[in-house]
mmCIF file of the N, C-alpha and C atoms, coordinates in Angstrom:
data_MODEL
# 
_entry.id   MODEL 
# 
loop_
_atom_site.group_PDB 
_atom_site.id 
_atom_site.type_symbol 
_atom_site.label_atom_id 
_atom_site.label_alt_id 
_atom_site.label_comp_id 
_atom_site.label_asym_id 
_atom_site.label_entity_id 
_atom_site.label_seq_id 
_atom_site.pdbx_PDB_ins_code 
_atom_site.Cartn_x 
_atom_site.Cartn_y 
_atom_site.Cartn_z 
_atom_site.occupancy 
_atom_site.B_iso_or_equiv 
_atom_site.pdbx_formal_charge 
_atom_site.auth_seq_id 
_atom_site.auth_comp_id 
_atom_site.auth_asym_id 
_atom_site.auth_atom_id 
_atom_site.pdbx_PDB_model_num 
ATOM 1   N N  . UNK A 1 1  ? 0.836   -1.199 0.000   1.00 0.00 ? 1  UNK A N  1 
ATOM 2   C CA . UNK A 1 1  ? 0.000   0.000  0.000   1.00 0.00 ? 1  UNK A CA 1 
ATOM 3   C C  . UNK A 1 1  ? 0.873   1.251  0.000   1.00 0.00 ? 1  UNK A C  1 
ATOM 4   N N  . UNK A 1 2  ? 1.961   1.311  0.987   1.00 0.00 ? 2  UNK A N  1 
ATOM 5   C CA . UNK A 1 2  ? 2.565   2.183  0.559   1.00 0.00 ? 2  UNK A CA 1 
ATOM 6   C C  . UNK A 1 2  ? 3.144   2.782  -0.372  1.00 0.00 ? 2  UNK A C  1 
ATOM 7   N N  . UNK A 1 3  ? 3.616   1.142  -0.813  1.00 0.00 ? 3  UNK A N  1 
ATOM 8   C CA . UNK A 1 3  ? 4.451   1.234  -2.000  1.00 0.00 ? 3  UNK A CA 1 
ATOM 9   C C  . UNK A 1 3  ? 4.141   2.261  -3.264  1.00 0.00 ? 3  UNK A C  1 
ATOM 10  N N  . UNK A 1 4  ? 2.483   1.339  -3.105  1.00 0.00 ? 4  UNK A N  1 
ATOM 11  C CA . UNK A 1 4  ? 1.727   2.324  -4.372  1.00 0.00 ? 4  UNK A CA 1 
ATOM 12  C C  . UNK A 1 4  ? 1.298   3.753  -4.069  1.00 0.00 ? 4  UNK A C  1 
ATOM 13  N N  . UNK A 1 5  ? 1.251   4.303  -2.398  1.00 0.00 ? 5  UNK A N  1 
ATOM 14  C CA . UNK A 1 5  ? 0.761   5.257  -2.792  1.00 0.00 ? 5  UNK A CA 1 
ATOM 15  C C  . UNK A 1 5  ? 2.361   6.451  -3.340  1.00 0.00 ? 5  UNK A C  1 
ATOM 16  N N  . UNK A 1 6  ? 3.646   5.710  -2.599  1.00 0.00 ? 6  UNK A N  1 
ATOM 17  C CA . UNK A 1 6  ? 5.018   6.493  -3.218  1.00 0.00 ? 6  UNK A CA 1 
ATOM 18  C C  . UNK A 1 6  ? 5.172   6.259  -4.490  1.00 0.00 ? 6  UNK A C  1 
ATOM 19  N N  . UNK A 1 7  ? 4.784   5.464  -5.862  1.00 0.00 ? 7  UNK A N  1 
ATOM 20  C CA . UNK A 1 7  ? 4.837   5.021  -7.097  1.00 0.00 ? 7  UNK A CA 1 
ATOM 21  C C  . UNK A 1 7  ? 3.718   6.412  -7.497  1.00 0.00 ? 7  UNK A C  1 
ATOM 22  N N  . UNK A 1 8  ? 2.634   6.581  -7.069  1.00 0.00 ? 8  UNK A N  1 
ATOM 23  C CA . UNK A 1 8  ? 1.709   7.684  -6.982  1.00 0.00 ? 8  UNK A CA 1 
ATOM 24  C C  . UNK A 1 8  ? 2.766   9.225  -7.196  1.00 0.00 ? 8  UNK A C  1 
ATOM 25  N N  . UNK A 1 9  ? 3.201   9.318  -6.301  1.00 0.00 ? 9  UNK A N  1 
ATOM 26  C CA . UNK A 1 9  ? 3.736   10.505 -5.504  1.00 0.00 ? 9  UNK A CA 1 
ATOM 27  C C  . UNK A 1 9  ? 5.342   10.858 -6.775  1.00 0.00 ? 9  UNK A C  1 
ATOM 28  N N  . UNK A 1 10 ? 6.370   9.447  -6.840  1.00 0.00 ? 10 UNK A N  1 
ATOM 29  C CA . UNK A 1 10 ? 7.174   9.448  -8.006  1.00 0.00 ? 10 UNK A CA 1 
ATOM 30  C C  . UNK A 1 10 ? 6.658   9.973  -9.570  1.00 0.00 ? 10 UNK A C  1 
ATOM 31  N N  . UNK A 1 11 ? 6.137   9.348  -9.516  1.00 0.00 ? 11 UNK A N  1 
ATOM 32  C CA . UNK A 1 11 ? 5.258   9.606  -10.967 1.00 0.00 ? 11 UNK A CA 1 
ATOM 33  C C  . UNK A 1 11 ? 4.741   10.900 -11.709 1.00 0.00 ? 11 UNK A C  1 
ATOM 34  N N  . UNK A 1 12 ? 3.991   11.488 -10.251 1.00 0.00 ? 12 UNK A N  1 
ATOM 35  C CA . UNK A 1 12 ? 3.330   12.878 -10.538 1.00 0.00 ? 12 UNK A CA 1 
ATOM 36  C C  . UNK A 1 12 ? 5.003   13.916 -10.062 1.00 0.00 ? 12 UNK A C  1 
ATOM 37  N N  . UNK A 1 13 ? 5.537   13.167 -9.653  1.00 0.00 ? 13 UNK A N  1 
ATOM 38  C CA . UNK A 1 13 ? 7.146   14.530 -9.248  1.00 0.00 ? 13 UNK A CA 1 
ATOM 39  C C  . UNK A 1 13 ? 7.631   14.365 -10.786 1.00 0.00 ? 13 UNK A C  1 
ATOM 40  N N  . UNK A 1 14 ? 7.982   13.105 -11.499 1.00 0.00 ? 14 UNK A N  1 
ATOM 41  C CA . UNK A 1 14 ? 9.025   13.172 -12.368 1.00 0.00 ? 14 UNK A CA 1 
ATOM 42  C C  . UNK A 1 14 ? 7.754   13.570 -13.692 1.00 0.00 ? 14 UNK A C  1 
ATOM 43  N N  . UNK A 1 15 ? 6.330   14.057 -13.434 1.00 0.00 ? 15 UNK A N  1 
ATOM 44  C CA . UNK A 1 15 ? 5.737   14.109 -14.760 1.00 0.00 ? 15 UNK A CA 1 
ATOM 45  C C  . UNK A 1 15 ? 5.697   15.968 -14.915 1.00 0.00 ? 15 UNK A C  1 
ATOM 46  N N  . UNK A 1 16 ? 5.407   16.433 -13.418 1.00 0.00 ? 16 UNK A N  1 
ATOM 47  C CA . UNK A 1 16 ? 6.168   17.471 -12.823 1.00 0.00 ? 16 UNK A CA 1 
ATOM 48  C C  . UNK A 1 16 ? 7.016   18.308 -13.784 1.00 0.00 ? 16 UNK A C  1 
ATOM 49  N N  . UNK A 1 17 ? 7.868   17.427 -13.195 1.00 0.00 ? 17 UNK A N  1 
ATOM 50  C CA . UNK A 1 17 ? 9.206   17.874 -14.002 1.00 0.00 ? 17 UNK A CA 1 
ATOM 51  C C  . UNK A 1 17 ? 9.297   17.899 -15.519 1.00 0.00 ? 17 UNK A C  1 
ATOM 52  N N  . UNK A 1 18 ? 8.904   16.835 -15.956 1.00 0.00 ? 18 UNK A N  1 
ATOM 53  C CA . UNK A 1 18 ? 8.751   16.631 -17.261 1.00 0.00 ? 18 UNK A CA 1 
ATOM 54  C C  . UNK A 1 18 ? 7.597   17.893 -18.047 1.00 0.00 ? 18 UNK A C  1 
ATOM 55  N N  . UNK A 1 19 ? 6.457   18.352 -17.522 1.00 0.00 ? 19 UNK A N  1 
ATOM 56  C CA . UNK A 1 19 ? 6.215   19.105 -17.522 1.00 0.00 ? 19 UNK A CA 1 
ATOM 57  C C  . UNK A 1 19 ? 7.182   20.736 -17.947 1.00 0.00 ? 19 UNK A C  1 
ATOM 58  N N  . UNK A 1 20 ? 7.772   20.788 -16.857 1.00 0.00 ? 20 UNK A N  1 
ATOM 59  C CA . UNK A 1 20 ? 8.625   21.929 -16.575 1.00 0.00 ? 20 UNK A CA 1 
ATOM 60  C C  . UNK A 1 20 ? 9.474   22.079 -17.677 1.00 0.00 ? 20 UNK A C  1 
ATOM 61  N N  . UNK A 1 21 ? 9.708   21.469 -18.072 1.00 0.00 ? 21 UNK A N  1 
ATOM 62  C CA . UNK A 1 21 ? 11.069  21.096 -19.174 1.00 0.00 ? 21 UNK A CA 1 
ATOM 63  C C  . UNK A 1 21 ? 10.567  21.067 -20.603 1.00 0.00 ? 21 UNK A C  1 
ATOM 64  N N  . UNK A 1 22 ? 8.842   21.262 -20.525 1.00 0.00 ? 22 UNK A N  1 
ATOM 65  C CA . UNK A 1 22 ? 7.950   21.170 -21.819 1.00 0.00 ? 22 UNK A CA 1 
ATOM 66  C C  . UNK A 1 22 ? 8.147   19.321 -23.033 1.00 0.00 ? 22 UNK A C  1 
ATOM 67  N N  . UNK A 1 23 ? 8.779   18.726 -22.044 1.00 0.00 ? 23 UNK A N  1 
ATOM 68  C CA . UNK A 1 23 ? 8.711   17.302 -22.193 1.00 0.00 ? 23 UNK A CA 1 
ATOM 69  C C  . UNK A 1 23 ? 7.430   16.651 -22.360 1.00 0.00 ? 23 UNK A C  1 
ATOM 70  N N  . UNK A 1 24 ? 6.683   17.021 -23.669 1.00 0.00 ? 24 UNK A N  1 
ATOM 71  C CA . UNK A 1 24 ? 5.172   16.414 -23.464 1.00 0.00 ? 24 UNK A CA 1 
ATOM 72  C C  . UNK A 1 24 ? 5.068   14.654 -23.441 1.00 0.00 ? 24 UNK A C  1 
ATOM 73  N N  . UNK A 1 25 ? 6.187   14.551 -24.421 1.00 0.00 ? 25 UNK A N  1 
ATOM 74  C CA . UNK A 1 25 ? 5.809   13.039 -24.719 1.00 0.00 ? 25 UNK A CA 1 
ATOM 75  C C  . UNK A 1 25 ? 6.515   12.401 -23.660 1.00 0.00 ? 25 UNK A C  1 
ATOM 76  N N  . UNK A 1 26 ? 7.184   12.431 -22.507 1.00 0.00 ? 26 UNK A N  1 
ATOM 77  C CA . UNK A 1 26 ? 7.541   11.792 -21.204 1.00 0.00 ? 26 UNK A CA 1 
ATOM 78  C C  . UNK A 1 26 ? 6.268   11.948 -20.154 1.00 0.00 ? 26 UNK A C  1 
ATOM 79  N N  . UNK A 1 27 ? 5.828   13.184 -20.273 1.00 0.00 ? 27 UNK A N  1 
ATOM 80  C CA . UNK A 1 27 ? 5.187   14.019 -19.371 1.00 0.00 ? 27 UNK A CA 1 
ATOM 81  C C  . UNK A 1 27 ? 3.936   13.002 -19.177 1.00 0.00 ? 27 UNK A C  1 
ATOM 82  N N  . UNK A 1 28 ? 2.803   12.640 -20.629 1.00 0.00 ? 28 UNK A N  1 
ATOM 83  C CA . UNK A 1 28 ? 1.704   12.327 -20.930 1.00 0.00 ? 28 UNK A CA 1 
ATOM 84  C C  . UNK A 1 28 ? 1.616   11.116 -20.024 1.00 0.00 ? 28 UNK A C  1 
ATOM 85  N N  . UNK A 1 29 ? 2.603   9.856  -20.148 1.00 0.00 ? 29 UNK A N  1 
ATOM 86  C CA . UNK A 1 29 ? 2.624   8.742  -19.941 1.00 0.00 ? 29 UNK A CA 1 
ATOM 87  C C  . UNK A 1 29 ? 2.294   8.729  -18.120 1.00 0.00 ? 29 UNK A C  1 
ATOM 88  N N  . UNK A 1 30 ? 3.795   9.388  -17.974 1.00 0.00 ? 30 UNK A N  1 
ATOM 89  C CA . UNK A 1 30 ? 3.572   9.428  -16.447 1.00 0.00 ? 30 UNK A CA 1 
ATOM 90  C C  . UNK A 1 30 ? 2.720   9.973  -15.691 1.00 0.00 ? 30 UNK A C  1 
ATOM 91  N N  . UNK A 1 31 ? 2.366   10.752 -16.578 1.00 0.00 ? 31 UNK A N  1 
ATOM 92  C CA . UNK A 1 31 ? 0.411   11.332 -15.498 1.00 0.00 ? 31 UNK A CA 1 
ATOM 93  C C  . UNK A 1 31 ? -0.084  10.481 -15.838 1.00 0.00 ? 31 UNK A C  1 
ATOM 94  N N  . UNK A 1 32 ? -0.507  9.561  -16.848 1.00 0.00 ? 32 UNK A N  1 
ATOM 95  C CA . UNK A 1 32 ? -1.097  8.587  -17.066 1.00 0.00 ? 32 UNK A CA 1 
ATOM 96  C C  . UNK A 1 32 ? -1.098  7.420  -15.969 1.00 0.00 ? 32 UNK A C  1 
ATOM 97  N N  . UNK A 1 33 ? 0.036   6.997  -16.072 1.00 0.00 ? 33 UNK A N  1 
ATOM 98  C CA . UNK A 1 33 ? 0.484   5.893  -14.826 1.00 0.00 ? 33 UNK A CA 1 
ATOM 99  C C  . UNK A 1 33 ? 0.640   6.185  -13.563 1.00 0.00 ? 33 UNK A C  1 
ATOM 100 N N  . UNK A 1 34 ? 0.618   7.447  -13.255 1.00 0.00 ? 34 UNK A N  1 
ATOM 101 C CA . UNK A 1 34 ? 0.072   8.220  -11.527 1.00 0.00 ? 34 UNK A CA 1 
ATOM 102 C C  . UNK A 1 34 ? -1.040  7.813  -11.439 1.00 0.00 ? 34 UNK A C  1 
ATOM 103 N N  . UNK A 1 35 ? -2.127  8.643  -12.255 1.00 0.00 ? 35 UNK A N  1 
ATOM 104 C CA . UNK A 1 35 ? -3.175  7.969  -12.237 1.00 0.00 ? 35 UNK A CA 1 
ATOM 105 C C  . UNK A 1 35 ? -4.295  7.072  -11.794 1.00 0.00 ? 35 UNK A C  1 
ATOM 106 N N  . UNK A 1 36 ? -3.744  6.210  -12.890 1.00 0.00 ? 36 UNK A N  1 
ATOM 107 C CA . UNK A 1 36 ? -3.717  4.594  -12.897 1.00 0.00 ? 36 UNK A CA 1 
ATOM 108 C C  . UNK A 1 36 ? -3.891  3.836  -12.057 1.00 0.00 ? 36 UNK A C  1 
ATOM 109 N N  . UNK A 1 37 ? -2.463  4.583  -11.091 1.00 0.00 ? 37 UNK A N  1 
ATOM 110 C CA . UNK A 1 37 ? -1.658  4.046  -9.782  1.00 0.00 ? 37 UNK A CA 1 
ATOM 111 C C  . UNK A 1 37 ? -2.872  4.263  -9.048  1.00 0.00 ? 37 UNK A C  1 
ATOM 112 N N  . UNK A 1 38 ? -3.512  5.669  -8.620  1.00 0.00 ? 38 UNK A N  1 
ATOM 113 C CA . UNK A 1 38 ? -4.262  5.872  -8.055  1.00 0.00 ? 38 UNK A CA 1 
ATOM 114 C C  . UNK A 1 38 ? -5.447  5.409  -8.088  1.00 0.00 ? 38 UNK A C  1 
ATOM 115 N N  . UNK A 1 39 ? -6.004  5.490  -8.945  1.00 0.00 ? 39 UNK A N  1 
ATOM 116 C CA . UNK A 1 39 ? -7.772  4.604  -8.948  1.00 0.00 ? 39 UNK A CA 1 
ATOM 117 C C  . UNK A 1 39 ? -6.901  2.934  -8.864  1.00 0.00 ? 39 UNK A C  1 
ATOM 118 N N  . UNK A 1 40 ? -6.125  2.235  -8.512  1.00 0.00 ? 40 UNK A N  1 
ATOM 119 C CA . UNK A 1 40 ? -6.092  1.174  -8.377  1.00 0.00 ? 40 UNK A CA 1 
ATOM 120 C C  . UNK A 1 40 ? -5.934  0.976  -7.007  1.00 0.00 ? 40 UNK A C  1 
ATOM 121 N N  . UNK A 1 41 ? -5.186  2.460  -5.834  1.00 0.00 ? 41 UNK A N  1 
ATOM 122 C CA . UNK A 1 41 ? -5.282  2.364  -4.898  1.00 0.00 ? 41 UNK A CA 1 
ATOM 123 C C  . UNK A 1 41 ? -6.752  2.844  -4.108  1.00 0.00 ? 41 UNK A C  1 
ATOM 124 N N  . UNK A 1 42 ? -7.495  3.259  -5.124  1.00 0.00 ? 42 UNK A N  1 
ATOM 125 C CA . UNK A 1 42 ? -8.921  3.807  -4.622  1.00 0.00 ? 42 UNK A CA 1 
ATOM 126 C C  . UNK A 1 42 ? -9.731  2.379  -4.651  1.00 0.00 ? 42 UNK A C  1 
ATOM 127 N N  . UNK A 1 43 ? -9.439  1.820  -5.321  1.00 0.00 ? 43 UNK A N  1 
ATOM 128 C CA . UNK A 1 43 ? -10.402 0.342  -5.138  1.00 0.00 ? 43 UNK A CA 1 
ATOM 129 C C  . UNK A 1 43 ? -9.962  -0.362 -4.297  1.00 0.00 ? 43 UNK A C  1 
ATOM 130 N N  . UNK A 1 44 ? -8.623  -0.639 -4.179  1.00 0.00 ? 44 UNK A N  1 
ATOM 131 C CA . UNK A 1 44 ? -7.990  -1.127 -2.804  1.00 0.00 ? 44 UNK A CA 1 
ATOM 132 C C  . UNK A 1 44 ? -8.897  -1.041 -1.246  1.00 0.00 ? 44 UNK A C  1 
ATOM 133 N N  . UNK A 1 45 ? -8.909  0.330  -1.231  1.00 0.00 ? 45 UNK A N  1 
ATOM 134 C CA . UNK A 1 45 ? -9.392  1.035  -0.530  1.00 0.00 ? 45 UNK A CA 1 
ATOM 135 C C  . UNK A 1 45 ? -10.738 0.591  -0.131  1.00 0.00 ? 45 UNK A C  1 
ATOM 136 N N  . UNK A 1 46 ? -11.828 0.655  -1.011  1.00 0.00 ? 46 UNK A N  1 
ATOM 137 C CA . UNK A 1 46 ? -12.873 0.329  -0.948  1.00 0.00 ? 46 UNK A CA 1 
ATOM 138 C C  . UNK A 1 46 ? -13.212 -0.763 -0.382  1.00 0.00 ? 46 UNK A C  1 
ATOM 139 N N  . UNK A 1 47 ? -12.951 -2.124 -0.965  1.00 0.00 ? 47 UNK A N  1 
ATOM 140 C CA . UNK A 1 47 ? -12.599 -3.234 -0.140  1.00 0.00 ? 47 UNK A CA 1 
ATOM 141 C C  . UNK A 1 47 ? -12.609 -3.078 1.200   1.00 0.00 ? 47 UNK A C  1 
# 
């Protein structure tokens, strides 16, 4: 659980960044897979 919610937290820093740097095509993926990360820890959750 943690794991995923720091994979969460990595993701949105280095998409962040990627951002910053006008890096769209790095950028897209990793908000994507923050995300992801997240509604998979929201169902977790639910449970």
């Amino acid at each position: 659980m943690l794991a995923l919610t720091l994979g969460v937290a990595v993701t949105q820093f280095l998409a962040a960044g990627c951002w910053w740097r006008r890096n769209w095509l790095a950028a897209v993926p990793l908000n994507l897979a923050g995300f992801t990360l997240w509604w998979v820890i929201e169902a977790l959750l639910v449970r």
